[in-house]
PDB file of N, H, CA, C and O in Angstrom:
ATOM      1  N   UNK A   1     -21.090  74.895-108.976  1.00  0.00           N
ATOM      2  CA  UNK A   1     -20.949  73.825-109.953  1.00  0.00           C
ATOM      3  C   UNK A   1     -20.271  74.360-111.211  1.00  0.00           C
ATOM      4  O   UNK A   1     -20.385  75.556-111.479  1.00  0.00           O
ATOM      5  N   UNK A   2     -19.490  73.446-112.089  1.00  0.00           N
ATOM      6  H   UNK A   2     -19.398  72.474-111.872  1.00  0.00           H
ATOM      7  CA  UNK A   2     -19.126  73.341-112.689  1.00  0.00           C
ATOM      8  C   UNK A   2     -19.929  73.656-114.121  1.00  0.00           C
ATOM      9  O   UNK A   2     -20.565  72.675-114.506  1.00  0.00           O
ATOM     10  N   UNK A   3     -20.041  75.018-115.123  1.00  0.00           N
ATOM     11  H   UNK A   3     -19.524  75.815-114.809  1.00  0.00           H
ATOM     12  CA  UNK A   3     -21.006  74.839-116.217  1.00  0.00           C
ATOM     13  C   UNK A   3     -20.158  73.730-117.658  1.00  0.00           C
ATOM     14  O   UNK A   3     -19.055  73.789-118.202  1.00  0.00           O
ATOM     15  N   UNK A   4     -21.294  72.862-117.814  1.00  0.00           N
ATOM     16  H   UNK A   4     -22.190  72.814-117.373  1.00  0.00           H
ATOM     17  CA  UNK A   4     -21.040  72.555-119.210  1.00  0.00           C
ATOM     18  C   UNK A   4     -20.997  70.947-118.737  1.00  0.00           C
ATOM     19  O   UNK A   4     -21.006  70.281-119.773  1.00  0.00           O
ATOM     20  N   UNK A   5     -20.953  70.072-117.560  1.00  0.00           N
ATOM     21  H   UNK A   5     -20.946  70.613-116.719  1.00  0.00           H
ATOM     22  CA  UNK A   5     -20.312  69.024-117.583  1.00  0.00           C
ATOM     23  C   UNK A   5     -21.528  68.439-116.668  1.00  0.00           C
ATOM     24  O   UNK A   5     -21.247  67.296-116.306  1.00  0.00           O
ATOM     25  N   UNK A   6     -22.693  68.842-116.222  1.00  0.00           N
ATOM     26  H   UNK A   6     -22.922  69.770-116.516  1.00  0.00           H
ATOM     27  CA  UNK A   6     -23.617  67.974-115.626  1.00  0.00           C
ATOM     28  C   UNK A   6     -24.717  67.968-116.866  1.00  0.00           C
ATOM     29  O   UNK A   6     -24.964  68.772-117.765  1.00  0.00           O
ATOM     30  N   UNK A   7     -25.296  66.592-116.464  1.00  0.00           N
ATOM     31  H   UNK A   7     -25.095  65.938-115.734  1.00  0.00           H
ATOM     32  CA  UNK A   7     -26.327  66.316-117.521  1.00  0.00           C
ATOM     33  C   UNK A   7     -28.150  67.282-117.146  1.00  0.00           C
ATOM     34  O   UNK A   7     -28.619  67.912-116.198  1.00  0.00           O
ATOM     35  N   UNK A   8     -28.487  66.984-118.138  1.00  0.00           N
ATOM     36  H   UNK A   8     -28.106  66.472-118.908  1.00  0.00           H
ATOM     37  CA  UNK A   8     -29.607  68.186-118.096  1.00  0.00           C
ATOM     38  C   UNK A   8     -30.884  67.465-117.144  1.00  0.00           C
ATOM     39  O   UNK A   8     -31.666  66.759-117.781  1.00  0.00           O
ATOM     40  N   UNK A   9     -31.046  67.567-116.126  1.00  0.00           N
ATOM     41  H   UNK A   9     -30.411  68.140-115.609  1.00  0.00           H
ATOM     42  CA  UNK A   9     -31.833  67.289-114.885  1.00  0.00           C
ATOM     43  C   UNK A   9     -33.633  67.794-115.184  1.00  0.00           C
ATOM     44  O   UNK A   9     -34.195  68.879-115.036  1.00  0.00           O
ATOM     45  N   UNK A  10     -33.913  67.044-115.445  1.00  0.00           N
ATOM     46  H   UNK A  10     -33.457  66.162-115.565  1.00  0.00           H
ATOM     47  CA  UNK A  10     -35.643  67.517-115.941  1.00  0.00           C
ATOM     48  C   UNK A  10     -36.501  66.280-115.274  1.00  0.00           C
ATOM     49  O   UNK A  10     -36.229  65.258-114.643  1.00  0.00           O
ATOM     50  N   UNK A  11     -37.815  67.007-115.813  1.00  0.00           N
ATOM     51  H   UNK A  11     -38.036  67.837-116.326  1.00  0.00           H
ATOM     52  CA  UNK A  11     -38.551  65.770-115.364  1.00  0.00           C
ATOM     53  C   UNK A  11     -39.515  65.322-116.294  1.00  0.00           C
ATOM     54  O   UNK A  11     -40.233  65.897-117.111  1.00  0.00           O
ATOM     55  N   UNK A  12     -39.254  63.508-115.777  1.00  0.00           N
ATOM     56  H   UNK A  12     -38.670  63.040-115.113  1.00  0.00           H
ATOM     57  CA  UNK A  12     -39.950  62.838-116.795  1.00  0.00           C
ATOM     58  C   UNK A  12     -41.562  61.963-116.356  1.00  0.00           C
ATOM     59  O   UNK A  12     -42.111  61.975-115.254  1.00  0.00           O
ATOM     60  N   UNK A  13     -41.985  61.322-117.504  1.00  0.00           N
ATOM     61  H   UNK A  13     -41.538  61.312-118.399  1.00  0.00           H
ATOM     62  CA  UNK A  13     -43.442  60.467-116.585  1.00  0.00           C
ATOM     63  C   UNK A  13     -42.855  59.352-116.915  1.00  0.00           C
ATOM     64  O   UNK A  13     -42.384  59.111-118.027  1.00  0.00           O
ATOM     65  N   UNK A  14     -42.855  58.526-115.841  1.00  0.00           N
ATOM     66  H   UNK A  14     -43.238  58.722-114.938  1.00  0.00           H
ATOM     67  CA  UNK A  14     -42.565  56.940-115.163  1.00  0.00           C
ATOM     68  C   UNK A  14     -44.173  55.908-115.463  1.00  0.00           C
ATOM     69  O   UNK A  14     -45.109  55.960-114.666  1.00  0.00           O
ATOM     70  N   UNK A  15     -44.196  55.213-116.480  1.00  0.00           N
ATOM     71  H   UNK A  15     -43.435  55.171-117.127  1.00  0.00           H
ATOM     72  CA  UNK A  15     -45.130  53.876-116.559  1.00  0.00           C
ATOM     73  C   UNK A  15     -44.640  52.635-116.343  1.00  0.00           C
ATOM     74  O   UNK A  15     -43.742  52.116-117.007  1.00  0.00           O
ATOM     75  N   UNK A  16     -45.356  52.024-115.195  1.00  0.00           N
ATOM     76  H   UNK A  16     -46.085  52.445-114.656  1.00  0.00           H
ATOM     77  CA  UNK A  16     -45.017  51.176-114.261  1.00  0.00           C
ATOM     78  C   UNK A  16     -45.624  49.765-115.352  1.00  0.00           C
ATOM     79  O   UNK A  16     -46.485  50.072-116.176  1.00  0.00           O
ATOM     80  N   UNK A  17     -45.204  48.465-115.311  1.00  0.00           N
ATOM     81  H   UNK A  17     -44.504  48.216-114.641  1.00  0.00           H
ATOM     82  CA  UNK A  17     -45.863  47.616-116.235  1.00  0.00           C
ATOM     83  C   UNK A  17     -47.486  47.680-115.907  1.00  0.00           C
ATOM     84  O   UNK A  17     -48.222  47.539-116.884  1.00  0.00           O
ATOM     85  N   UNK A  18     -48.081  47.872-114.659  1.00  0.00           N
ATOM     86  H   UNK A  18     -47.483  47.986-113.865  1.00  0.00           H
ATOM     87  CA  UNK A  18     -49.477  47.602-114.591  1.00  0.00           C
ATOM     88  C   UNK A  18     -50.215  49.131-114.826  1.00  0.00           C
ATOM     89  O   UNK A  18     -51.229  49.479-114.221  1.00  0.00           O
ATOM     90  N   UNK A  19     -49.401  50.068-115.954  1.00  0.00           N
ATOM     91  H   UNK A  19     -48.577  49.785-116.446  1.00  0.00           H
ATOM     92  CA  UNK A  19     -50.195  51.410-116.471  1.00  0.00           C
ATOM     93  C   UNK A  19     -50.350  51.986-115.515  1.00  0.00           C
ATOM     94  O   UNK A  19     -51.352  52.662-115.746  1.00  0.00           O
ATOM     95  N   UNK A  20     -49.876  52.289-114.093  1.00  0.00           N
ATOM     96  H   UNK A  20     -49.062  51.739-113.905  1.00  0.00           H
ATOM     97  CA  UNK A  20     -49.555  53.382-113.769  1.00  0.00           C
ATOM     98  C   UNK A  20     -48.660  54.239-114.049  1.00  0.00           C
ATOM     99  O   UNK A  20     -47.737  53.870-114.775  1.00  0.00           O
ATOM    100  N   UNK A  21     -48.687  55.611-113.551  1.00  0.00           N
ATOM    101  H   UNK A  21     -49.437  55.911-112.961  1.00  0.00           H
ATOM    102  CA  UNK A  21     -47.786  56.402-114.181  1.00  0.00           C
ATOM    103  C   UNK A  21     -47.423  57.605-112.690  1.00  0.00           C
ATOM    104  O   UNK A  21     -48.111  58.012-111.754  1.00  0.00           O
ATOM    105  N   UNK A  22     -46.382  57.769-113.012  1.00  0.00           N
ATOM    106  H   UNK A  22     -45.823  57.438-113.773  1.00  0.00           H
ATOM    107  CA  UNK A  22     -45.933  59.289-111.595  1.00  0.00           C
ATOM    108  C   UNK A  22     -44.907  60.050-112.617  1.00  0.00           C
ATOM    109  O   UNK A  22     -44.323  59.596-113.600  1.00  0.00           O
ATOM    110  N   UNK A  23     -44.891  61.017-112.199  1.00  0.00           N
ATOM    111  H   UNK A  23     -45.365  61.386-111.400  1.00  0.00           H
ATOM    112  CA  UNK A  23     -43.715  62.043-112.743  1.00  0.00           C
ATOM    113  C   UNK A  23     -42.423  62.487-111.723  1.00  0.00           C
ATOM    114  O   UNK A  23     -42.397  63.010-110.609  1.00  0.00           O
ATOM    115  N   UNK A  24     -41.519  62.085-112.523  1.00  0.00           N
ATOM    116  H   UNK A  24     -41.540  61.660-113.428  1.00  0.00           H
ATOM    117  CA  UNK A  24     -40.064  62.073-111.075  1.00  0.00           C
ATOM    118  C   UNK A  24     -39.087  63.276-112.297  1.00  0.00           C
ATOM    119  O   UNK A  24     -39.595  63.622-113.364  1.00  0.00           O
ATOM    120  N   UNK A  25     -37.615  63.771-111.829  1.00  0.00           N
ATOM    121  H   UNK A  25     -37.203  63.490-110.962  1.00  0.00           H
ATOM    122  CA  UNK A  25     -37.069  64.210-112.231  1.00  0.00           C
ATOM    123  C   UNK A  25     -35.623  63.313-112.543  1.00  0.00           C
ATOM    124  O   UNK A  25     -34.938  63.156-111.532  1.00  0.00           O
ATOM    125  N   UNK A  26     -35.179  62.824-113.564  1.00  0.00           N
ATOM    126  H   UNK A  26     -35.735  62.952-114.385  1.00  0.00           H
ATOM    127  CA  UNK A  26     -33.872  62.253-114.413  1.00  0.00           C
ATOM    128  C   UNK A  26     -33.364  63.266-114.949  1.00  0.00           C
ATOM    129  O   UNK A  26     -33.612  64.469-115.030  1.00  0.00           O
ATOM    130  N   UNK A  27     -32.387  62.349-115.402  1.00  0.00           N
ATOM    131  H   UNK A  27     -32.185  61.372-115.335  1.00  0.00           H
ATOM    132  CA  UNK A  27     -31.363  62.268-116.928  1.00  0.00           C
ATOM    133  C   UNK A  27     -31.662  61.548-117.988  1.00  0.00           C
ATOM    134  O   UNK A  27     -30.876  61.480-118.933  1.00  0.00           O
ATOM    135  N   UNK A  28     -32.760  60.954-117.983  1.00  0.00           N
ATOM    136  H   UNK A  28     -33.399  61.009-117.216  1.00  0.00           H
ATOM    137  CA  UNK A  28     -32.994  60.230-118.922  1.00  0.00           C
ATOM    138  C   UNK A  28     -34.038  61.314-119.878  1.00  0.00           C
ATOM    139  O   UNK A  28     -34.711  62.246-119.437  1.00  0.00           O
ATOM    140  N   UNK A  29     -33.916  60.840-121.341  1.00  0.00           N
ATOM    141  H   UNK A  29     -33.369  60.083-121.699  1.00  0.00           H
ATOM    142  CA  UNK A  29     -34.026  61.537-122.524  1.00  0.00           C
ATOM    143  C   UNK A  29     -34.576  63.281-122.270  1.00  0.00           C
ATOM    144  O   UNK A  29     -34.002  64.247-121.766  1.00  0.00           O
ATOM    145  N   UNK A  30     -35.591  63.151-122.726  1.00  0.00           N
ATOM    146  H   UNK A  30     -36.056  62.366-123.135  1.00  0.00           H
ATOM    147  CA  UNK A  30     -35.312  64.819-122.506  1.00  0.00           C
ATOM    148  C   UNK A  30     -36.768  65.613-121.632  1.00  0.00           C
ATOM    149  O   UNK A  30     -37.525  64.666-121.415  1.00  0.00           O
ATOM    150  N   UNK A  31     -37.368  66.798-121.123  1.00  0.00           N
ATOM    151  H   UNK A  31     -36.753  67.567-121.299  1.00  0.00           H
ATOM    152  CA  UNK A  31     -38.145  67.078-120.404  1.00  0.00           C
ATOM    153  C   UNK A  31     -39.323  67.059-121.435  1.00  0.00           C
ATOM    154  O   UNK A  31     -39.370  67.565-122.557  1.00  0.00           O
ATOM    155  N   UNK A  32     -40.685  66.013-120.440  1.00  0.00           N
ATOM    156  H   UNK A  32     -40.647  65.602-119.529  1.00  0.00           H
ATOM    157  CA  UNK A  32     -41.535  65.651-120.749  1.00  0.00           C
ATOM    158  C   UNK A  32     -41.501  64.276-121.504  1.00  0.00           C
ATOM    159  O   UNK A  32     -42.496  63.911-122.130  1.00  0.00           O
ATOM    160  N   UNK A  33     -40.083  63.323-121.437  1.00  0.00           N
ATOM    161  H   UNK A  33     -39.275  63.620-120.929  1.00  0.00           H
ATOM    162  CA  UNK A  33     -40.319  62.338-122.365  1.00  0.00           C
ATOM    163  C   UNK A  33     -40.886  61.182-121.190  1.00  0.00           C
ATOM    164  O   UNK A  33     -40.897  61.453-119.989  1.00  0.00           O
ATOM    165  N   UNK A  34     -41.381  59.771-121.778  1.00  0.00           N
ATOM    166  H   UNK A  34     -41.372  59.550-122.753  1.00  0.00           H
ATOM    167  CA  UNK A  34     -42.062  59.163-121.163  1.00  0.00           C
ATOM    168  C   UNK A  34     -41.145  57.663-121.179  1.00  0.00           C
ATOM    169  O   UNK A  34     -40.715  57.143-122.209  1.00  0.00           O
ATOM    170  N   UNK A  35     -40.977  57.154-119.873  1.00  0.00           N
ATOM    171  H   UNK A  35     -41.326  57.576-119.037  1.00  0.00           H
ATOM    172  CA  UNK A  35     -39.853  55.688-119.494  1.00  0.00           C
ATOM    173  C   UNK A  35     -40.874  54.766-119.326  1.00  0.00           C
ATOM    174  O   UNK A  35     -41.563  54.944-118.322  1.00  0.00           O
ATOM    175  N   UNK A  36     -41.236  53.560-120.243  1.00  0.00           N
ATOM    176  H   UNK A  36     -40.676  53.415-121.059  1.00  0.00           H
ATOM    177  CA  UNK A  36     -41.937  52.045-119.994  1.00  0.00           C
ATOM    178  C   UNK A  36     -41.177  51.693-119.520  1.00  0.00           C
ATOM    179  O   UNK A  36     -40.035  51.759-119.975  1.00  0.00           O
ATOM    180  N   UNK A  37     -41.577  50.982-118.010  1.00  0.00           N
ATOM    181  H   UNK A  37     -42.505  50.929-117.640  1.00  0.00           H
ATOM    182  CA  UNK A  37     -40.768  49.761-117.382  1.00  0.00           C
ATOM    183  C   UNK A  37     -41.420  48.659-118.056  1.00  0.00           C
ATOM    184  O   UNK A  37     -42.585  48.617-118.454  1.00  0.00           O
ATOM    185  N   UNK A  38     -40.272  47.529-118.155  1.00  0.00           N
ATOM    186  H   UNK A  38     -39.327  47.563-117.832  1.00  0.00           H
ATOM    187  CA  UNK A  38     -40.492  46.296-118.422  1.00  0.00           C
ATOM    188  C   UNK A  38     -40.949  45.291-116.730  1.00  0.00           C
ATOM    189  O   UNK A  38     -41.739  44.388-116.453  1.00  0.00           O
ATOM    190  N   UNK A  39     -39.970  46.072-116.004  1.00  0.00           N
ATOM    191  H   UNK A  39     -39.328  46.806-116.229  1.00  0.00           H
ATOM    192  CA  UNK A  39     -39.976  45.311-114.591  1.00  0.00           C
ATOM    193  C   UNK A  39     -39.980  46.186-113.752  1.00  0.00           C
ATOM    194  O   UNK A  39     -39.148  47.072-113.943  1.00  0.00           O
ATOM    195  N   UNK A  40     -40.872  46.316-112.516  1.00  0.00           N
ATOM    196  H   UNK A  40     -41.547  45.595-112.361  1.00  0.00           H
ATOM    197  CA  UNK A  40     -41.502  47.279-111.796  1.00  0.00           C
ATOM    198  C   UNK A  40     -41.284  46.686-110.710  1.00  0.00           C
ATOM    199  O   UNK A  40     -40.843  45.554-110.909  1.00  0.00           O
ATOM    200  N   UNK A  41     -41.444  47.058-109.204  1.00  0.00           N
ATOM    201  H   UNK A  41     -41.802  47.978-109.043  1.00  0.00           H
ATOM    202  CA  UNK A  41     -41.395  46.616-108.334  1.00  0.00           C
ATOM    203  C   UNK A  41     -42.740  45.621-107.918  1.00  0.00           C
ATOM    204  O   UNK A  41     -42.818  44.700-107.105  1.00  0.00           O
ATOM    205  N   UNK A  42     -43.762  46.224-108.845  1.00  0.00           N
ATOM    206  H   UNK A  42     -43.699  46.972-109.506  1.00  0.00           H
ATOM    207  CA  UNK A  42     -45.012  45.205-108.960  1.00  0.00           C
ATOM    208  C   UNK A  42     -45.172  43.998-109.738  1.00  0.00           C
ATOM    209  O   UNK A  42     -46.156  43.265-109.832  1.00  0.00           O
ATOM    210  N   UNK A  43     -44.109  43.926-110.242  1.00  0.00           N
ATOM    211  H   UNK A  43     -43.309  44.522-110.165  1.00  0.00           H
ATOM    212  CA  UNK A  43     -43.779  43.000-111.408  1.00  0.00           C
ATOM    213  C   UNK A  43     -42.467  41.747-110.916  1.00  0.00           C
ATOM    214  O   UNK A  43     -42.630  40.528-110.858  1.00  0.00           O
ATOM    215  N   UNK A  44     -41.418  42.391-110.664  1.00  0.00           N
ATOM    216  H   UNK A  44     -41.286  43.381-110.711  1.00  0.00           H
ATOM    217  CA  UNK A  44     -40.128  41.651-110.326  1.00  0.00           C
ATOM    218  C   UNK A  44     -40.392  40.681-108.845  1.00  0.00           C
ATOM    219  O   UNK A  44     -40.816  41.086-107.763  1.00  0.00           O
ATOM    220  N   UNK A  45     -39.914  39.057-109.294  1.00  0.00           N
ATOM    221  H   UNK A  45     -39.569  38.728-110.173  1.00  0.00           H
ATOM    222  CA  UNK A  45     -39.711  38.116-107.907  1.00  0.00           C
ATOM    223  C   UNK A  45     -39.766  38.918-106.925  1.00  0.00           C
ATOM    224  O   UNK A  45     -40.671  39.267-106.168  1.00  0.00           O
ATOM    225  N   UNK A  46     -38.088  39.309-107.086  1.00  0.00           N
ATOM    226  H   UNK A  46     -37.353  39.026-107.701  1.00  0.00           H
ATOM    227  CA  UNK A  46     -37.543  40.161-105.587  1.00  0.00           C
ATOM    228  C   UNK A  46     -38.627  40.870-104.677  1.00  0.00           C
ATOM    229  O   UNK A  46     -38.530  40.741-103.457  1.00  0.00           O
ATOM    230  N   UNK A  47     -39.688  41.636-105.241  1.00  0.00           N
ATOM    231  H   UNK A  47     -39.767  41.741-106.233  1.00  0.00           H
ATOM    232  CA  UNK A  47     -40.728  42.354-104.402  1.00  0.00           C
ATOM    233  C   UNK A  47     -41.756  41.521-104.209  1.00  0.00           C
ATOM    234  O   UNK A  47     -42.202  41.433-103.064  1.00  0.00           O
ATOM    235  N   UNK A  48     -42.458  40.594-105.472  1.00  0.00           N
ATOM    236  H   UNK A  48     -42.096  40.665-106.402  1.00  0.00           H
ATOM    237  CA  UNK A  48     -43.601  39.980-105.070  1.00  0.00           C
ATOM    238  C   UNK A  48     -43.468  38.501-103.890  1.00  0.00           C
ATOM    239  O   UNK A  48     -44.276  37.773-103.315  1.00  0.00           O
ATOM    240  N   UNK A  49     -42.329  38.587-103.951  1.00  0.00           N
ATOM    241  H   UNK A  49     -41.672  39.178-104.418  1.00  0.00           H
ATOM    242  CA  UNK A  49     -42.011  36.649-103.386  1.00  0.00           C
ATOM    243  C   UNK A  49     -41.872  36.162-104.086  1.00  0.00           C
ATOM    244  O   UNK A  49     -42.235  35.009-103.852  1.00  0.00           O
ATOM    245  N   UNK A  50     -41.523  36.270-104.972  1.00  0.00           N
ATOM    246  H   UNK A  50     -41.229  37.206-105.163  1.00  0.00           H
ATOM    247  CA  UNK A  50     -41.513  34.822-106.274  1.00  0.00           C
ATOM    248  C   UNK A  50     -42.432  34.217-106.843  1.00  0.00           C
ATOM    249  O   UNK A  50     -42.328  33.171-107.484  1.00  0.00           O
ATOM    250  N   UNK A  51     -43.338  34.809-106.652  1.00  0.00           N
ATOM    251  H   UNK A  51     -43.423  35.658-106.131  1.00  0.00           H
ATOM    252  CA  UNK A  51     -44.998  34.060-107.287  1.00  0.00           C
ATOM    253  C   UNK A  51     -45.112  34.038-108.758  1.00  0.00           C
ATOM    254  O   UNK A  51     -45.750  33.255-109.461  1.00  0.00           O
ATOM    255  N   UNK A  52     -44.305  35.142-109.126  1.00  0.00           N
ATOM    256  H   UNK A  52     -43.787  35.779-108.555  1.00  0.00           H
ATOM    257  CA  UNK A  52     -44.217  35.253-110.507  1.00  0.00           C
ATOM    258  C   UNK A  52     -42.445  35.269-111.552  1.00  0.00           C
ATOM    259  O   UNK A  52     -41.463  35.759-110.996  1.00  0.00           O
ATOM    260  N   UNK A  53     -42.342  34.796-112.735  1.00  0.00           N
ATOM    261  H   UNK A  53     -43.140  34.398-113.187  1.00  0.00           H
ATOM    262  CA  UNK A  53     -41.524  34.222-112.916  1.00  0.00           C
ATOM    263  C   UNK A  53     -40.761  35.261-114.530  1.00  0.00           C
ATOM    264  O   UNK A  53     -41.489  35.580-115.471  1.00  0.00           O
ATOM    265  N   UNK A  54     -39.277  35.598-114.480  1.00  0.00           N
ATOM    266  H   UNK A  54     -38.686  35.340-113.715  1.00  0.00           H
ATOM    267  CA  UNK A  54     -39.123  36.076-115.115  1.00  0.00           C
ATOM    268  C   UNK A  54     -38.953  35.350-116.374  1.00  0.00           C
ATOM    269  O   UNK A  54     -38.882  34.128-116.501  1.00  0.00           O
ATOM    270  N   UNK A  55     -38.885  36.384-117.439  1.00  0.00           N
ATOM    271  H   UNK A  55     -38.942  37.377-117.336  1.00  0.00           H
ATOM    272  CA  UNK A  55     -38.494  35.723-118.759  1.00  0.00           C
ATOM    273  C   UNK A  55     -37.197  35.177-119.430  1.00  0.00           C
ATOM    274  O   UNK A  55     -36.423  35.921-120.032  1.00  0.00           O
ATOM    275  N   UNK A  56     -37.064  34.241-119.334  1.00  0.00           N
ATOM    276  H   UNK A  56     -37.694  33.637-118.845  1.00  0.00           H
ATOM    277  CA  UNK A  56     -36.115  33.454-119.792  1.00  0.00           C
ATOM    278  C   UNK A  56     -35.195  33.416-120.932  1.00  0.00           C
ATOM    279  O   UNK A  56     -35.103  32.495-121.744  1.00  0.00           O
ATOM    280  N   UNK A  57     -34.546  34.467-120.915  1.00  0.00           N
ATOM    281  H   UNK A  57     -34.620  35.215-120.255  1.00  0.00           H
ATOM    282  CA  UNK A  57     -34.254  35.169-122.291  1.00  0.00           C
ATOM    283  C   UNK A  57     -32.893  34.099-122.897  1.00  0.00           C
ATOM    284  O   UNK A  57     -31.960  33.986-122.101  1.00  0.00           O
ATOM    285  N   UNK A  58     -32.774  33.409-124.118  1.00  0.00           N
ATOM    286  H   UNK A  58     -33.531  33.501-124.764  1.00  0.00           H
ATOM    287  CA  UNK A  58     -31.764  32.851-124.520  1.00  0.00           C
ATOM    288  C   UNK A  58     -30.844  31.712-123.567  1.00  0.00           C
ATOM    289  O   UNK A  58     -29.670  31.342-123.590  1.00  0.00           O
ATOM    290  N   UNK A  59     -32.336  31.298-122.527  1.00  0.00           N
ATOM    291  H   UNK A  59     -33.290  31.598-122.508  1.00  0.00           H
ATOM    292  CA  UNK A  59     -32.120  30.021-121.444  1.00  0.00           C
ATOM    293  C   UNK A  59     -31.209  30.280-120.437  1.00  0.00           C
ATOM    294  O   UNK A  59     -30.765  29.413-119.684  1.00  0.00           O
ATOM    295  N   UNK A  60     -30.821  31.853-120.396  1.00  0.00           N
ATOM    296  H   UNK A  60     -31.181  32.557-121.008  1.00  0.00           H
ATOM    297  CA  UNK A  60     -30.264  32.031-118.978  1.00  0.00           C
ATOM    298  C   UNK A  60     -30.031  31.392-117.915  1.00  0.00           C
ATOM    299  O   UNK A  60     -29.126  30.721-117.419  1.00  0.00           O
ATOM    300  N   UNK A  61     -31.333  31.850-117.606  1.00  0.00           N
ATOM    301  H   UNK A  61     -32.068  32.395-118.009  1.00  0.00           H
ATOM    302  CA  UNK A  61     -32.054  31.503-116.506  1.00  0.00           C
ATOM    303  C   UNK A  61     -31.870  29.656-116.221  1.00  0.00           C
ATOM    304  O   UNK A  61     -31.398  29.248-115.160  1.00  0.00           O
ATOM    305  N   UNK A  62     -32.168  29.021-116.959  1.00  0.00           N
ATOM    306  H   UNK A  62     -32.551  29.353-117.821  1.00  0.00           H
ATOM    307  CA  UNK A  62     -32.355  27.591-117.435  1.00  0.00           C
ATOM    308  C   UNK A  62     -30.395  26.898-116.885  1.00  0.00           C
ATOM    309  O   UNK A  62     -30.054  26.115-115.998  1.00  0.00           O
ATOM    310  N   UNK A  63     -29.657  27.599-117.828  1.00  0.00           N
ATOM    311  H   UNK A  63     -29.934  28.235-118.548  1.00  0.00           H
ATOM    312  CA  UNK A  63     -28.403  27.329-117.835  1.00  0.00           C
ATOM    313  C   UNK A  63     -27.966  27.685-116.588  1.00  0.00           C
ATOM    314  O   UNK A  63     -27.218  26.780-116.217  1.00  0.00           O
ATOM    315  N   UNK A  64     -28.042  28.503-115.782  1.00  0.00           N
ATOM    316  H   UNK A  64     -28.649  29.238-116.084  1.00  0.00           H
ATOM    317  CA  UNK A  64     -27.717  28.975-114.583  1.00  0.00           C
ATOM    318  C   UNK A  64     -28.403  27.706-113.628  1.00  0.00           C
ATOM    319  O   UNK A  64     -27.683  27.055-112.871  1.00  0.00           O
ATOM    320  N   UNK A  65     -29.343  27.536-113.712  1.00  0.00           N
ATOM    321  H   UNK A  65     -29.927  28.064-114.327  1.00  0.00           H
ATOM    322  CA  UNK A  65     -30.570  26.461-112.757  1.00  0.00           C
ATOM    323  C   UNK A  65     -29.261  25.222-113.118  1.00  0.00           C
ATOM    324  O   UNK A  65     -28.658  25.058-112.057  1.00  0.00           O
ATOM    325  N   UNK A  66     -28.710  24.420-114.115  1.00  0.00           N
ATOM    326  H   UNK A  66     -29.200  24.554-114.976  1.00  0.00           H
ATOM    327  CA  UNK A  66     -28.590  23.140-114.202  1.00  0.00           C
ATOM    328  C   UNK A  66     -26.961  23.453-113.742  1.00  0.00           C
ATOM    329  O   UNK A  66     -26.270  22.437-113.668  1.00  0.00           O
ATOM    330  N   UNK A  67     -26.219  24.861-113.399  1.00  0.00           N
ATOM    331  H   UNK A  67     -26.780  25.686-113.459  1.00  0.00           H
ATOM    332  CA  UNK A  67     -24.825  24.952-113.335  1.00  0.00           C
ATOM    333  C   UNK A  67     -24.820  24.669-111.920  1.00  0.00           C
ATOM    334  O   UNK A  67     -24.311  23.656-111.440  1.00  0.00           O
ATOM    335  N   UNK A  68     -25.527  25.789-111.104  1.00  0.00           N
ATOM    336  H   UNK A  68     -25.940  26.612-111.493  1.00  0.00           H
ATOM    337  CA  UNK A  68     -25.189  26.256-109.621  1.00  0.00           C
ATOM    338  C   UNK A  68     -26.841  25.442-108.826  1.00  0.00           C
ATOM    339  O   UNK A  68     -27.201  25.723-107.683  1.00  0.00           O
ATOM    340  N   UNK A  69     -27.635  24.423-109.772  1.00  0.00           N
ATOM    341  H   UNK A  69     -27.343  24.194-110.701  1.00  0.00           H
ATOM    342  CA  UNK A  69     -28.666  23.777-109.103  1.00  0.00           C
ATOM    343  C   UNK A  69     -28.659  23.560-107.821  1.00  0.00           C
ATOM    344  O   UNK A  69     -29.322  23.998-106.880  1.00  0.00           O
ATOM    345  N   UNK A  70     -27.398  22.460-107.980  1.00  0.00           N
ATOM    346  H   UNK A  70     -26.859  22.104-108.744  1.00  0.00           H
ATOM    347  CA  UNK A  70     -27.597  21.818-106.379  1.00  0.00           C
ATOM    348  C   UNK A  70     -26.678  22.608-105.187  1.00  0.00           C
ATOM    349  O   UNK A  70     -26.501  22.105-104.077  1.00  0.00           O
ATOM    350  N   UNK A  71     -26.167  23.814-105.558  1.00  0.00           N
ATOM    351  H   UNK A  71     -26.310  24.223-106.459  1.00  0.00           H
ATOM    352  CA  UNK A  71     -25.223  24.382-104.659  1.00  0.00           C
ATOM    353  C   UNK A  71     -25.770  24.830-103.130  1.00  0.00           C
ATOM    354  O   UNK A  71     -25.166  24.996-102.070  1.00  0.00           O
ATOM    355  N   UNK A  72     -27.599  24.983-103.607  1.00  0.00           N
ATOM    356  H   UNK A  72     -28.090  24.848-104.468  1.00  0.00           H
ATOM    357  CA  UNK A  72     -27.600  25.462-102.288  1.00  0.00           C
ATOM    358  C   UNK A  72     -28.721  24.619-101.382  1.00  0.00           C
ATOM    359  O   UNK A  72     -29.576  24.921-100.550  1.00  0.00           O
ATOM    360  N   UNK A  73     -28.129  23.112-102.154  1.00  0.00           N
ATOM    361  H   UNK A  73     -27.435  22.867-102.830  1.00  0.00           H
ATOM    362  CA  UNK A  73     -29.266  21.696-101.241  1.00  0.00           C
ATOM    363  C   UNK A  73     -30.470  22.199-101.929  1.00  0.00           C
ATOM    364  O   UNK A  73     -31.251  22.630-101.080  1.00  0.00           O
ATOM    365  N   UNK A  74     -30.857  22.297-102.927  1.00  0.00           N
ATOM    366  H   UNK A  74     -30.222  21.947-103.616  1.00  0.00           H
ATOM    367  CA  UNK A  74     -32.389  22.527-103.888  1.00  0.00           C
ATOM    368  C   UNK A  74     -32.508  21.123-104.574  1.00  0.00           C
ATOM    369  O   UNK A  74     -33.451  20.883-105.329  1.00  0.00           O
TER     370      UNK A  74
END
């Protein structure tokens, strides 16, 4: 490898929204720093089924629903 041009590979602790926590190795900030997820795989539609509903930030979500509504017979 190349010195001077890869980022510094350490490891960090991962908190999942429901306060769990694991330790993995990134690039993200620096060794020993700590990443809050907002959206977790315990958290996000995509994994739970849809039971639960994201946040609607600046009516996205809303504006998207009344553009592409009926596109797919809903």
């Amino acid at each position: 490898m190349k010195d001077g041009i890869h980022p510094d590979y350490h490891t960090i602790k991962v908190v999942m929204t429901n306060g769990t926590t694991f330790e993995t190795r990134s690039t993200y900030g620096a060794e020993g720093d700590t990443l809050n997820l907002d959206i977790d795989p315990t958290s996000h539609p995509a994994w739970t089924g849809g039971s639960q509903q994201l946040m609607d930030r600046g009516g996205r979500v809303s504006r998207f629903k009344s553009k592409f509504g009926g596109l797919f017979g809903g």
